[in-house]
Residue, then its C-alpha position, 0 to 999 in steps of 0.5 A: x500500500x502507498x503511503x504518502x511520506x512528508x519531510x520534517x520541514x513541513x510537519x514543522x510548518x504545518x504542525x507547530x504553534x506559532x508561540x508555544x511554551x519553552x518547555x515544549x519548544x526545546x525539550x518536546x517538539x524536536x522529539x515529537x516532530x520526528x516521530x510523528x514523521x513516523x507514523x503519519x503515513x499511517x491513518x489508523x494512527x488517530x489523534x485519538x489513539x495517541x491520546x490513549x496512548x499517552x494516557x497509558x504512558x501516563x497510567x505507566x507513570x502512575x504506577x512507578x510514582x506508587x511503588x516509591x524507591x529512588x529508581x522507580x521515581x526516576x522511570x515514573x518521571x521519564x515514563x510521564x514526560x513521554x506520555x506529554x511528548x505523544x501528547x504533543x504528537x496527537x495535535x500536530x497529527x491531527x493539523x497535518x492529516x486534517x483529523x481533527x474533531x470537536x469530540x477530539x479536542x474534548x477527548x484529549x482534554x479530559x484524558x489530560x487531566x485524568x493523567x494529571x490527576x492519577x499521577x498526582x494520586x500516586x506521587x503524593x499518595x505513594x509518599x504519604x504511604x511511604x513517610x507517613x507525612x501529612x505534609x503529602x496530603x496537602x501537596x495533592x490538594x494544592x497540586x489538583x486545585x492548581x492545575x484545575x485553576x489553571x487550565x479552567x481560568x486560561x480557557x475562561x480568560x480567553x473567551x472573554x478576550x475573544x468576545x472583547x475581540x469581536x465586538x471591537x471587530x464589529x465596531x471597526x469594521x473592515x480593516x484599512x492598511x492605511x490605518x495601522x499605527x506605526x511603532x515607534x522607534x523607541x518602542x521598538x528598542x525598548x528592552x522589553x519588546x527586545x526579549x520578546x521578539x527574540x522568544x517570539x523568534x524562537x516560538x517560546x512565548x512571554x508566560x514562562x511559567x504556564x500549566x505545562x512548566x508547572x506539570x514537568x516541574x512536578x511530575x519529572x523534575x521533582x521525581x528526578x531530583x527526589x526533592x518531592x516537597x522543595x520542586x512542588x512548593x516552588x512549582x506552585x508559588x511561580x505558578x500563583x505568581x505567573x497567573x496573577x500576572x495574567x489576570x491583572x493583565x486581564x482586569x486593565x484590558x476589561x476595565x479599558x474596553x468599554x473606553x476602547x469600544x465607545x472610542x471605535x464607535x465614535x471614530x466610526x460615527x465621525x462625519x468623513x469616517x471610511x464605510x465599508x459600502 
């Protein structure tokens, strides 16, 4: 049977998210574009079933986190971070074979969560097992609630930010080249647009310390290093500190929209103003 073979330079361009965390873009992609190279000429491999996949890997990490012992964490952190590296695989095979789904979506965002929540059960429960230390318990507690706040407040954040989006669309009406502002060279050579543009470069975006950060530094470095308690705590304070910078960011853009908006809205209805008719 034919099989239509494709380069790494196209899965590259067709596959990989224009920003993306930094943990991803070094430490996954490289890996995952290869394979994938690999298996996508093969249709029966679906999105779906290397969702399954990387939940196995995952259930695999889980039981290693159970059992305990300094060697079994270490393969329990190497087994997770290949669970997130065939989890990676599932979308860039789904934009470059075009097998993409609604339920799709749903099915690896559940089964995401199911592994996080399973490992989390096992690393800290398999520690409170192992020490006897309360200390554990509430690790889990925080560790699941995070993670949960996390992706629940990112997707929320970012519906109303589409919302903001479109009615300021709707307001402004097609778009003119000849209305685009021109940056300024002193906003050009600020430092902080420097150290952006070379992420940007470099596809890591600005948010450093994002849900992806925080689940490699609890579930592979923590188990890597065997400081359970020193990574988790740490993971957890940068964490908070990443996302209140997220959300005051978001409070200073909804407290300006309606100021924004009603500008639109009067530079549309000024007399001379362009109308798409």
């Amino acid at each position: 049977m034919y099989r239509v073979t494709v380069t790494l330079a196209e899965i590259r361009e067709r596959t990989y998210k224009p920003r993306d965390a930094w943990w991803t873009v070094l430490l996954v992609d490289p890996l995952a574009a290869r394979l994938v190279k690999l298996v996508a000429p093969y249709r029966r491999i679906t999105p779906n079933v290397l969702t399954l996949v990387a939940t196995a890997l995952g259930l695999g990490a889980a039981a290693c986190f159970l059992v305990q012992g300094r060697w079994w964490l270490v393969a329990g952190a190497l087994l997770f971070h290949a669970s997130f590296v065939v989890d990676c695989m599932d979308g860039k095979i789904a934009r470059l074979n075009g097998t993409g789904t609604i339920f799709g979506a749903w099915f690896d965002f559940v089964f995401d969560r199911l592994r996080v929540f399973v490992c989390s059960v096992a690393l800290f429960g398999g520690q409170y097992l192992h020490t006897g230390r309360d200390v554990f318990l509430w690790l889990l507690s925080v560790v699941i609630f995070l993670d949960l706040f996390r992706y629940l407040n990112g997707a929320q954040m970012a519906k109303v930010r589409a919302e903001m989006r479109e009615r300021l669309d709707e307001a402004r009406g097609p778009a003119d080249e000849d209305d685009a502002e021109p940056a300024t060279e002193e906003a050009a050579t600020s430092a902080k647009r420097q150290v952006g543009a070379y992420l940007k470069n470099r596809r890591i975006r600005t948010h450093l310390f994002s849900g992806i950060e925080y689940e490699m530094t609890v579930f592979i470095l923590a188990p890597l290093t065997g400081l359970i308690i020193p990574f988790t705590v740490g993971a957890g304070a940068l964490l908070l500190l990443f996302e209140a910078w997220l959300v005051l960011k978001f409070f200073q853009q909804a407290q300006q929209f309606p100021a924004r908006l009603a500008a639109v809205e009067a530079e549309r209805a000024r007399p001379g103003a362009k109308h798409p008719f």
